[in-house]
FIZA-214054 format. One record per residue: residue number from 1; residue in one letter; x, y, z of N, C-alpha, C in turn. Coordinates in steps of 0.02 Angstrom, whole numbers, plus 50000, padded with zeros to 5 digits. Atoms other than C-alpha are relative to their C-alpha. Layout:
+-----+---+-------+-------+-------+-------+-------+-------+-------+-------+-------+
!   k ! r !   n.x !   n.y !   n.z !  ca.x !  ca.y !  ca.z !   c.x !   c.y !   c.z !
+-----+---+-------+-------+-------+-------+-------+-------+-------+-------+-------+
! NUM ! A !     X !     Y !     Z !     X !     Y !     Z !     X !     Y !     Z !
...
+-----+---+-------+-------+-------+-------+-------+-------+-------+-------+-------+
// end
This chain:
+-----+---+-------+-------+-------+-------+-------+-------+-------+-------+-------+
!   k ! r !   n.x !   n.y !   n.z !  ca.x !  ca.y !  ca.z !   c.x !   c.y !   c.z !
+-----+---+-------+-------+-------+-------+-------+-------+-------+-------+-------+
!   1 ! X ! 49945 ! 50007 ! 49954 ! 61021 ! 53660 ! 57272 ! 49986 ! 49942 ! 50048 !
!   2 ! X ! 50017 ! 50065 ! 49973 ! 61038 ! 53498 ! 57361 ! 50004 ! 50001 ! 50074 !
!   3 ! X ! 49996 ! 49986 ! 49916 ! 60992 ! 53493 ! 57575 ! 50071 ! 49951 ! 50007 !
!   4 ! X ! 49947 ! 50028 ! 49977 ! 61146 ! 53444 ! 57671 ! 49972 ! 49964 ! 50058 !
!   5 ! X ! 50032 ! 50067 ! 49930 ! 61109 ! 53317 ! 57826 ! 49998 ! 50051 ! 50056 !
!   6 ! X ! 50010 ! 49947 ! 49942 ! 61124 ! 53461 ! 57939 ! 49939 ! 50048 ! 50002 !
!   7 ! X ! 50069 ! 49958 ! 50017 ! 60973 ! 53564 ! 57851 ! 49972 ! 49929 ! 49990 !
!   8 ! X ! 50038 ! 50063 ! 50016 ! 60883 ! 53386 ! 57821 ! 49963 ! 50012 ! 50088 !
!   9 ! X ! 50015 ! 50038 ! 49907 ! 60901 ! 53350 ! 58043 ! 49960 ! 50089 ! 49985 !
!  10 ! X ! 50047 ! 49955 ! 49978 ! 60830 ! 53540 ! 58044 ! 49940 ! 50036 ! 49967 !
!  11 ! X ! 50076 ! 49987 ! 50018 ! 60683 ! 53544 ! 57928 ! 49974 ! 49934 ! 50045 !
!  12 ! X ! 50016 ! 50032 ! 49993 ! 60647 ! 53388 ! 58009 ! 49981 ! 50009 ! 50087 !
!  13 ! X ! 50020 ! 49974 ! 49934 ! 60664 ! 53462 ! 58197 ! 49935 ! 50050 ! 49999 !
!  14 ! X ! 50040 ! 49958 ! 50014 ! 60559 ! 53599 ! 58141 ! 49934 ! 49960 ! 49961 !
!  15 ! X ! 50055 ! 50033 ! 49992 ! 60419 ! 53487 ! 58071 ! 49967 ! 49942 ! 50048 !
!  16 ! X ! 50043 ! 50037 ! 49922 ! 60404 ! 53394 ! 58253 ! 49997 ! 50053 ! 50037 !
!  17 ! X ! 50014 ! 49948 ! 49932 ! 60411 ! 53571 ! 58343 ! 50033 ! 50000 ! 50037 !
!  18 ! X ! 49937 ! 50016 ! 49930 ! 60573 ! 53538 ! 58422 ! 50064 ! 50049 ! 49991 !
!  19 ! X ! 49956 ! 49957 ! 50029 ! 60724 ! 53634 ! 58416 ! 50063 ! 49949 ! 49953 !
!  20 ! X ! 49946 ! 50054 ! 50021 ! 60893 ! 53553 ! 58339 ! 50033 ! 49962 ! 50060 !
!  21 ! X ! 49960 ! 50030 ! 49937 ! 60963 ! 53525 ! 58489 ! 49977 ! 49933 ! 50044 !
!  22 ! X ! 50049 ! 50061 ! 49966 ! 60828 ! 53416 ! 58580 ! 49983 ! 49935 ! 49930 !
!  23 ! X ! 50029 ! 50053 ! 50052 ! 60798 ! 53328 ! 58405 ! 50067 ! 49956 ! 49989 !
!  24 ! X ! 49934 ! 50025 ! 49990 ! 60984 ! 53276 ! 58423 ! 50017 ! 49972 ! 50045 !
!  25 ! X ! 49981 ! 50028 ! 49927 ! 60990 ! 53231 ! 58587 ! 49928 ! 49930 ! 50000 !
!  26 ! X ! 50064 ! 50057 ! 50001 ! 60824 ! 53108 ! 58536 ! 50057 ! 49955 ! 49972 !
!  27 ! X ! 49961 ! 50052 ! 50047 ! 60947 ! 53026 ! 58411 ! 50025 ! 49960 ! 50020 !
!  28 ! X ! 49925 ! 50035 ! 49943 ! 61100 ! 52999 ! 58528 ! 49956 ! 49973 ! 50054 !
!  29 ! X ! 50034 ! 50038 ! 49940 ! 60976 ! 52936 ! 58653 ! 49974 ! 49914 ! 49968 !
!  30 ! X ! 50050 ! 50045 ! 50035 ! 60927 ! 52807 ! 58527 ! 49932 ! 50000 ! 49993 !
!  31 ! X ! 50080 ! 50000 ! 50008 ! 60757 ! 52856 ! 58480 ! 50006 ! 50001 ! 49933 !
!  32 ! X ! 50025 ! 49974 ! 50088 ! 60681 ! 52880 ! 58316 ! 49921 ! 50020 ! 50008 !
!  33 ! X ! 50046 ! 49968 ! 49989 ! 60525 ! 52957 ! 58279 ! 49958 ! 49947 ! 49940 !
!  34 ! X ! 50047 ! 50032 ! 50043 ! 60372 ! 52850 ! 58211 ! 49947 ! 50032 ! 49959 !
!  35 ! X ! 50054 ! 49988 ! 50027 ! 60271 ! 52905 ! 58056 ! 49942 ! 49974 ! 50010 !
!  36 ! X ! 50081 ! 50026 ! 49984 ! 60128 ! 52799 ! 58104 ! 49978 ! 50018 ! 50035 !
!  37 ! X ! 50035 ! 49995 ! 49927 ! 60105 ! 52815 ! 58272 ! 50006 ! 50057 ! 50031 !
!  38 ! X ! 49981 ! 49942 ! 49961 ! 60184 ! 52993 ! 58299 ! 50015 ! 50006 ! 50054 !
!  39 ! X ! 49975 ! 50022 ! 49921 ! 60272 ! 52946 ! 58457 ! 50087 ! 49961 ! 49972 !
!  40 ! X ! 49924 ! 50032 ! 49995 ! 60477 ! 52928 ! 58486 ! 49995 ! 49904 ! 50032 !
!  41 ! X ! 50003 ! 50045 ! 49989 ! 60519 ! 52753 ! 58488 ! 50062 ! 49989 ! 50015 !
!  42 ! X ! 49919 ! 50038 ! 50032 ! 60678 ! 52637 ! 58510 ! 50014 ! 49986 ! 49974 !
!  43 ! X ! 49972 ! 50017 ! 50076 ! 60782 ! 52613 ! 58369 ! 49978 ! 49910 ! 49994 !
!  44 ! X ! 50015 ! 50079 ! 50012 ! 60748 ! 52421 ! 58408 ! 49938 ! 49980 ! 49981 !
!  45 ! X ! 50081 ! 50017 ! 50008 ! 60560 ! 52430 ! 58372 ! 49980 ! 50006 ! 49919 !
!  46 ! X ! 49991 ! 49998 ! 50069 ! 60602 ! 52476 ! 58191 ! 50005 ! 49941 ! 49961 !
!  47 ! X ! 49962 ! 50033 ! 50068 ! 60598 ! 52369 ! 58025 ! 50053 ! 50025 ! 49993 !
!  48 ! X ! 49946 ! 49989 ! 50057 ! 60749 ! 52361 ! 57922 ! 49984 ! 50021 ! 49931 !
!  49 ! X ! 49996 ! 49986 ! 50049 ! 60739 ! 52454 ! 57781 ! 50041 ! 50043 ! 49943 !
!  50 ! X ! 49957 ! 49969 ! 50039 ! 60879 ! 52482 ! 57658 ! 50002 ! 50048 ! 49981 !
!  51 ! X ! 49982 ! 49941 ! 50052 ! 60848 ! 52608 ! 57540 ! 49987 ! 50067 ! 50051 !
!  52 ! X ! 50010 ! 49953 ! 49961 ! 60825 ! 52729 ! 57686 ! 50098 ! 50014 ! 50047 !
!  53 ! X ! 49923 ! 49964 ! 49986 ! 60989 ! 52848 ! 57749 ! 50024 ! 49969 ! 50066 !
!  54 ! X ! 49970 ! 50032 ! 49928 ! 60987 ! 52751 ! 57952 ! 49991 ! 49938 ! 49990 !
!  55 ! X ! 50001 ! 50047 ! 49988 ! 60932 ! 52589 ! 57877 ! 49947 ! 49979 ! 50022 !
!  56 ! X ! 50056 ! 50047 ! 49973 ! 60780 ! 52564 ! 57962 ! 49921 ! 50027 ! 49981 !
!  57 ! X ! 50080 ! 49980 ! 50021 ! 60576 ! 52582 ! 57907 ! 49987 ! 50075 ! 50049 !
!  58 ! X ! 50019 ! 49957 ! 49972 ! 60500 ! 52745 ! 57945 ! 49947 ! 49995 ! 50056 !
!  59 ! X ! 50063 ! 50026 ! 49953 ! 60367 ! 52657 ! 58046 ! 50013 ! 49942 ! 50053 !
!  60 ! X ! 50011 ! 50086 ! 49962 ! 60369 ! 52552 ! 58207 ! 49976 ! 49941 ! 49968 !
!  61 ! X ! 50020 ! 50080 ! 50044 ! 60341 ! 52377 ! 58180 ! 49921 ! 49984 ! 50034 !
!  62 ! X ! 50085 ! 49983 ! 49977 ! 60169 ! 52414 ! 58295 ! 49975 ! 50015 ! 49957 !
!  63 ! X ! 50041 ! 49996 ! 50049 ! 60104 ! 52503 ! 58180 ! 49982 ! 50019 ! 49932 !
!  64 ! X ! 49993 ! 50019 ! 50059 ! 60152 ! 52440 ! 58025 ! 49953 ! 49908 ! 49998 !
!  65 ! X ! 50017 ! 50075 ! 49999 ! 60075 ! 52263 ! 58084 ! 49903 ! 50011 ! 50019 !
!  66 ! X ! 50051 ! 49963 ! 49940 ! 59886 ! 52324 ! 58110 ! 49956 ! 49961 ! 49952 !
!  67 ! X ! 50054 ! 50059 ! 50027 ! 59827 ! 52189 ! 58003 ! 49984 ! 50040 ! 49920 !
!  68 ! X ! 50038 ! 49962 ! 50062 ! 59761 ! 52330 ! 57855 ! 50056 ! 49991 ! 49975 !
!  69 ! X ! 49947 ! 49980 ! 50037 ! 59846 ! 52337 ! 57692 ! 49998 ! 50085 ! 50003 !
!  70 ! X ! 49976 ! 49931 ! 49996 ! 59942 ! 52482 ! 57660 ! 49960 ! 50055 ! 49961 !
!  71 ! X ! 50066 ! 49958 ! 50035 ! 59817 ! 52654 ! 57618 ! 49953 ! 49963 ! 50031 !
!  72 ! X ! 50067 ! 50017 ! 49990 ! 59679 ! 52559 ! 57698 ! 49976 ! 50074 ! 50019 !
!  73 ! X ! 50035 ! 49947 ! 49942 ! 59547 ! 52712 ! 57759 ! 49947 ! 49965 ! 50026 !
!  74 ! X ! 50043 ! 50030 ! 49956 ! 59430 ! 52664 ! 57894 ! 50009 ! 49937 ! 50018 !
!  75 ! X ! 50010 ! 50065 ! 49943 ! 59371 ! 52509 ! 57991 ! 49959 ! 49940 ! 49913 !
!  76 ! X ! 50016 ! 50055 ! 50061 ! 59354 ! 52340 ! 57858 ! 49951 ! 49985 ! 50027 !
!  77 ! X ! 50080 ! 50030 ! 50011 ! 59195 ! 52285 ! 57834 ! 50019 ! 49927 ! 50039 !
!  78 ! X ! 49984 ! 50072 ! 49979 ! 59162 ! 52112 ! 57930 ! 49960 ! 49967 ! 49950 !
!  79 ! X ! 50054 ! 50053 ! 50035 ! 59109 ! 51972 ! 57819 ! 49972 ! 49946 ! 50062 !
!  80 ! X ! 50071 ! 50036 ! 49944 ! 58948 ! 51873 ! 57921 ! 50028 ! 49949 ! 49994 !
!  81 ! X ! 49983 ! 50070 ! 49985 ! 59010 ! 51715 ! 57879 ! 50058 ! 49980 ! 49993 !
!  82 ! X ! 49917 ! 50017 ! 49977 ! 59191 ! 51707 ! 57909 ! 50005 ! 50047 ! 50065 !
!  83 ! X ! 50000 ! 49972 ! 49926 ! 59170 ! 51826 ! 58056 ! 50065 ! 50070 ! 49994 !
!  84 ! X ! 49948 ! 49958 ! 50009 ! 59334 ! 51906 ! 57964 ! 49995 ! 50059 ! 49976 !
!  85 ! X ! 50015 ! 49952 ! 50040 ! 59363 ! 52074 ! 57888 ! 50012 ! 49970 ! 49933 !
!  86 ! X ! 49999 ! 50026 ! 50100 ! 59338 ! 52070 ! 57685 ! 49924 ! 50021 ! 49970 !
!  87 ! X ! 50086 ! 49993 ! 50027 ! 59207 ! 52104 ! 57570 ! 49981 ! 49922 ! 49972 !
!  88 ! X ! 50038 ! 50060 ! 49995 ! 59087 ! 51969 ! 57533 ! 49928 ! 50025 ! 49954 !
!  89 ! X ! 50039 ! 49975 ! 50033 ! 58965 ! 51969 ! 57387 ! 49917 ! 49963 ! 50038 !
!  90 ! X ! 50074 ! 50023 ! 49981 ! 58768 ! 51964 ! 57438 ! 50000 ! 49908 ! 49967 !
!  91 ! X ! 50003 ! 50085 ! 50030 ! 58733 ! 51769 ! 57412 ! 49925 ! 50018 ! 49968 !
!  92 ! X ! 50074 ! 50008 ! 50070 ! 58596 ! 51750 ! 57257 ! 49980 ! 49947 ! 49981 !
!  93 ! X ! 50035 ! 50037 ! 50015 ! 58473 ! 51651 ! 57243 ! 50018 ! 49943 ! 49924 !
!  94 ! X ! 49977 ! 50012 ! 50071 ! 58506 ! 51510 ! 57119 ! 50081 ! 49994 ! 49960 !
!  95 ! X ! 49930 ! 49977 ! 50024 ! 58689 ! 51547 ! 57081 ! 50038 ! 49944 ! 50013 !
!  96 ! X ! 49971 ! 50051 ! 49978 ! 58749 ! 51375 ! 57060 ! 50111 ! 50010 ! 50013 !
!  97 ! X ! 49918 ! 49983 ! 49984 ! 58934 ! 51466 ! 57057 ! 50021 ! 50027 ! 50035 !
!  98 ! X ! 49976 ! 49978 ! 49929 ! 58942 ! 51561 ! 57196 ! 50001 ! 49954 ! 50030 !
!  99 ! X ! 50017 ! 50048 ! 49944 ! 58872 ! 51435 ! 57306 ! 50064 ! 49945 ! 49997 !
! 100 ! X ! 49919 ! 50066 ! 50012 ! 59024 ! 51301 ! 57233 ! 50051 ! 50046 ! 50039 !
! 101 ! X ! 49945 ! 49965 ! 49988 ! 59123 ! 51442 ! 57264 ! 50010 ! 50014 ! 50080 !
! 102 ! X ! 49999 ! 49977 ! 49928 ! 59073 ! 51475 ! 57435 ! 50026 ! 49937 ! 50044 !
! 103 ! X ! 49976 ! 50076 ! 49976 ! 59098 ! 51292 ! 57483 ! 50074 ! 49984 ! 49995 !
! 104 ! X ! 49937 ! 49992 ! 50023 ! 59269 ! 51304 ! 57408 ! 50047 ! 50018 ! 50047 !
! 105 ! X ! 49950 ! 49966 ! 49960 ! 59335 ! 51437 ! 57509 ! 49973 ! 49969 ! 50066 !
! 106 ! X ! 49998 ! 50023 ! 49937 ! 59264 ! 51340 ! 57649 ! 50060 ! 49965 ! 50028 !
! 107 ! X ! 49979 ! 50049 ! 50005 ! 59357 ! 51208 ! 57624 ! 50093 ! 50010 ! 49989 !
! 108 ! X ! 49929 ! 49991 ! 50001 ! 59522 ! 51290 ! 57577 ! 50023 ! 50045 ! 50092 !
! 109 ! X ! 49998 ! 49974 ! 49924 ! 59510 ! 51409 ! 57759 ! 49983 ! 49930 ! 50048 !
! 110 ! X ! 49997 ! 50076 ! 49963 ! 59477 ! 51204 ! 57836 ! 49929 ! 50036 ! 50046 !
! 111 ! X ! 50047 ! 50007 ! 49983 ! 59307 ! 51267 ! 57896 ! 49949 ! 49931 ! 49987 !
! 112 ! X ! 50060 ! 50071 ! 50031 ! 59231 ! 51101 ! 57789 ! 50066 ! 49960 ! 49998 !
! 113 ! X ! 49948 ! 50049 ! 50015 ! 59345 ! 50959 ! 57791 ! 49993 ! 49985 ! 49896 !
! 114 ! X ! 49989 ! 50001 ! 50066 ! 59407 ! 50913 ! 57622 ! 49956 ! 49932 ! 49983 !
! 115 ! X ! 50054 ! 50077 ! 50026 ! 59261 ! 50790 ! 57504 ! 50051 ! 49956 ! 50013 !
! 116 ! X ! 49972 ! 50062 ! 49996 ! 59385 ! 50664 ! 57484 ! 50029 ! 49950 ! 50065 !
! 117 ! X ! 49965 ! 50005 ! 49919 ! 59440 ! 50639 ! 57670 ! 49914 ! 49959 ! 50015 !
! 118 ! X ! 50039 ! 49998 ! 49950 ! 59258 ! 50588 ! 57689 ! 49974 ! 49943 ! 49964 !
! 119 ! X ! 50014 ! 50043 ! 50051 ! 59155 ! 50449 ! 57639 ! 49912 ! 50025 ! 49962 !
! 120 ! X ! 50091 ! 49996 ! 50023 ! 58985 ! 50447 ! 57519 ! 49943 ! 49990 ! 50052 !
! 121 ! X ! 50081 ! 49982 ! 49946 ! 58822 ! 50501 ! 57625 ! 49960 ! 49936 ! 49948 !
! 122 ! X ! 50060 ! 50050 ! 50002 ! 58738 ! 50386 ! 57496 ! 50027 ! 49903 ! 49996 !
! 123 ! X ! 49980 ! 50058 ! 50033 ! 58835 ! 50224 ! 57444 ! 50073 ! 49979 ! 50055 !
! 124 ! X ! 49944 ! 50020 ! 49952 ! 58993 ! 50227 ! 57578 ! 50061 ! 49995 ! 49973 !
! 125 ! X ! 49920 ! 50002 ! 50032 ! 59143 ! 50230 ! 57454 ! 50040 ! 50066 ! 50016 !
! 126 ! X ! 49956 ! 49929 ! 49985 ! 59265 ! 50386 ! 57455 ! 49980 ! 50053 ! 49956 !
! 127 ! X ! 50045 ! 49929 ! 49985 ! 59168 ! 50543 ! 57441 ! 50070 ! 50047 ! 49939 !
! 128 ! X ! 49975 ! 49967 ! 50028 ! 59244 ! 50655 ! 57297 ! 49980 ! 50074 ! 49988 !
! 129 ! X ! 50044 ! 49939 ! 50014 ! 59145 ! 50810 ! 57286 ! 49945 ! 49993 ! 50058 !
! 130 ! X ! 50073 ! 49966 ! 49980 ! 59003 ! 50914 ! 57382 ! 49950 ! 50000 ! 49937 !
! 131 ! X ! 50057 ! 50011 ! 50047 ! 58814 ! 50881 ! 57319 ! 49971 ! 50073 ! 50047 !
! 132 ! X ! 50055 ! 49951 ! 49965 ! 58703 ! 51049 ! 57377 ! 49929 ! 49968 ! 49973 !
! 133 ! X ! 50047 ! 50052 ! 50001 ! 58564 ! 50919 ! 57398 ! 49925 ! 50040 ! 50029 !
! 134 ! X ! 50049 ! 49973 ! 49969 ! 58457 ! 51067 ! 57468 ! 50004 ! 50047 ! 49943 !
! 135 ! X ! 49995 ! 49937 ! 50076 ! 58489 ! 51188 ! 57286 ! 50029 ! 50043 ! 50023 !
! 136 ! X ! 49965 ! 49948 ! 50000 ! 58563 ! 51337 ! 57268 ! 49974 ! 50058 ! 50025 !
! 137 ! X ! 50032 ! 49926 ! 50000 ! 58439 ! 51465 ! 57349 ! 50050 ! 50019 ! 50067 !
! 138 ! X ! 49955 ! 49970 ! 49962 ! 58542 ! 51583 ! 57455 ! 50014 ! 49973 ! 50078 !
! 139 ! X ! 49992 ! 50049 ! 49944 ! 58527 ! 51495 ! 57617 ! 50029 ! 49943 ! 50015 !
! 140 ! X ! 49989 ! 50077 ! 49975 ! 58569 ! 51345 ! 57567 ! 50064 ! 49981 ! 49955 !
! 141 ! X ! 49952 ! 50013 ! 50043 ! 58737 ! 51374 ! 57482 ! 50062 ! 49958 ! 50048 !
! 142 ! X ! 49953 ! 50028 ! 49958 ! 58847 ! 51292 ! 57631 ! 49961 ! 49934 ! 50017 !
! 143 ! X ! 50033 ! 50067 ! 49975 ! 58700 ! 51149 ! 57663 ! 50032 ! 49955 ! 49946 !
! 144 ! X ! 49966 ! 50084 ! 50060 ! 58800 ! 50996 ! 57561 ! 50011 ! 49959 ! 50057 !
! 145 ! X ! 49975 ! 50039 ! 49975 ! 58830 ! 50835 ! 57577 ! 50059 ! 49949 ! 49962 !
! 146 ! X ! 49960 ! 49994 ! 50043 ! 58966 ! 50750 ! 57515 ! 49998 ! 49931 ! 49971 !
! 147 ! X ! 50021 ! 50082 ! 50057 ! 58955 ! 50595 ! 57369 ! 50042 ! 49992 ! 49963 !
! 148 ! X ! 49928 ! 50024 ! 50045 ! 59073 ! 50509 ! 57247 ! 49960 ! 50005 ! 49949 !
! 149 ! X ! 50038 ! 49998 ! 50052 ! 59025 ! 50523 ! 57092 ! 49954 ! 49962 ! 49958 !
! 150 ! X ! 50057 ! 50044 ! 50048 ! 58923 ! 50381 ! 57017 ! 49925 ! 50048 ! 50058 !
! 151 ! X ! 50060 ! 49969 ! 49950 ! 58800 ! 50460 ! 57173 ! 50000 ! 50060 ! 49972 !
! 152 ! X ! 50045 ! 49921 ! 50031 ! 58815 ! 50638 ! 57103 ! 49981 ! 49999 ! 49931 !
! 153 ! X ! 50039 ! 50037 ! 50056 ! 58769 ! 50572 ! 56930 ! 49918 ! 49994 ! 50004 !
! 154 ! X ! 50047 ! 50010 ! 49974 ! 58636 ! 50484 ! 57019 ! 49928 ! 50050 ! 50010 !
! 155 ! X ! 50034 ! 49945 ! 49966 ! 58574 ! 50626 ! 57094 ! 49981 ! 50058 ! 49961 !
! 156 ! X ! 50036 ! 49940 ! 50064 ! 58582 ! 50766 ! 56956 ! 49959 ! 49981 ! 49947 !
! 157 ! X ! 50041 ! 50033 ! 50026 ! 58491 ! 50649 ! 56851 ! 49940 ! 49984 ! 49999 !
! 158 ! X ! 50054 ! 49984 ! 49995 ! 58366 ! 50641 ! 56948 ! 49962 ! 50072 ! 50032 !
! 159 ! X ! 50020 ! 49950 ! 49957 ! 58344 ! 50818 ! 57021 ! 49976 ! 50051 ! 49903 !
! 160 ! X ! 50017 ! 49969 ! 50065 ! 58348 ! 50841 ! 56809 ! 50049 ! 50062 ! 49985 !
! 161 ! X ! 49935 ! 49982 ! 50031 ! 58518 ! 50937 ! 56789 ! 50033 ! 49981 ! 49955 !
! 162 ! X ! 49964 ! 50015 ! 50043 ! 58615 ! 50945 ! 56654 ! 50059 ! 49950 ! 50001 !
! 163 ! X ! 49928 ! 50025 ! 49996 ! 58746 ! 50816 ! 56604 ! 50029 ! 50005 ! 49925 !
! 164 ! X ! 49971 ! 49986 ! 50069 ! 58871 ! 50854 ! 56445 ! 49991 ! 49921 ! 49973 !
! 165 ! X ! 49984 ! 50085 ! 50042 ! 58870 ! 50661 ! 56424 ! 49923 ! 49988 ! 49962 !
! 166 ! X ! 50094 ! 50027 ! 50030 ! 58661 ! 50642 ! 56381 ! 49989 ! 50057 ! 49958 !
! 167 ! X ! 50042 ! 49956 ! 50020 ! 58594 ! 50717 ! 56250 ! 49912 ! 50031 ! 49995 !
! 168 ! X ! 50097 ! 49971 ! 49961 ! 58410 ! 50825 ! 56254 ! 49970 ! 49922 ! 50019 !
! 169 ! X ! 50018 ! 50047 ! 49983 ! 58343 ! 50621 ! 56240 ! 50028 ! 49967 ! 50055 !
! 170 ! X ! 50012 ! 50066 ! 49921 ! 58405 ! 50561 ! 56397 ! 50064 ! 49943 ! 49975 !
! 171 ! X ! 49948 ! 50034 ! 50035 ! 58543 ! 50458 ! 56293 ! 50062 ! 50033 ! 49997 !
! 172 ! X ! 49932 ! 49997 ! 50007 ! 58733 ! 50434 ! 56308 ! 50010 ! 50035 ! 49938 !
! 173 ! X ! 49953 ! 49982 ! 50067 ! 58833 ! 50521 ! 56190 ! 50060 ! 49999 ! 49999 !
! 174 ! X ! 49937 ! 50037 ! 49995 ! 59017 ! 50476 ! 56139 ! 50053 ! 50061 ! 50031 !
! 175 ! X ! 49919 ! 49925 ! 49963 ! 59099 ! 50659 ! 56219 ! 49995 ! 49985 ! 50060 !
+-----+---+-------+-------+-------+-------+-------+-------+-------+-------+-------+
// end
């Protein structure tokens, strides 16, 4: 059997502990009642939300805005080196792909200015890429500096990194 809007307003008085009368007189006063925050609000503090019978979100716009996605439980973890909430994988020794990676998201959050904006640390032309000129051990995945490429060539060449262009002899090859 389907509730009518009159048994709807009074299961709904009866799960705030109110009678019908006072939960009616909230209405006509312009209030509404916030699932988040459990506290009457003004209808103006509401989202808009359609598919609902008055039109507007069941939740203030306080605290619907609290930064967490929706279901978060508890307090977000802070990541150490953004200062932000988020998770953040242990940095590992060696891990020449995290460490790119970590430089990356530096660089997209504008913590590192962008390589190309900058010029070569060794030769002075326009800087295309970060060199981690100190390796990859966990400390030293944000220490770069930034080089154009005949310099990072240069440089992995002699630090004895791989290049797809040389084969095992140390010699060009045509890929």
């Amino acid at each position: 059997m389907a509730q009518t809007p009159e048994g709807a307003m009074k299961a709904r008085a009866k799960a705030l502990g109110m009678t019908l009368v006072d939960y009616k007189g909230m209405l006509a006063a312009g209030q509404k009642w916030c699932t988040g925050c459990k506290a009457w609000h003004a209808r103006e503090q509401f989202g808009v939300d359609r598919t609902r019978s008055d039109g507007l979100a069941s939740a203030c716009l306080d605290s619907r805005h609290t930064g967490n996605p929706r279901g978060w439980a508890g307090r977000p973890r802070i990541n150490p080196l953004s200062g932000r909430p988020g998770p953040m994988a242990k940095p590992r020794d060696g891990d020449r792909l995290q460490a790119r990676a970590c430089v990356n998201r530096m660089v997209r959050t504008g913590r590192l200015p962008r390589p190309d904006a900058m010029v070569c640390v060794d030769c002075g032309s326009r800087a295309r890429i970060y060199d981690h000129y100190l390796g990859y051990a966990a400390e030293h995945h944000v220490d770069v500096e930034p080089v154009c490429d005949n310099c990072d060539g240069v440089r992995r060449s002699s630090r004895g990194e791989y290049n797809p262009h040389r084969d095992g002899e140390g010699k060009f090859t045509n890929g």
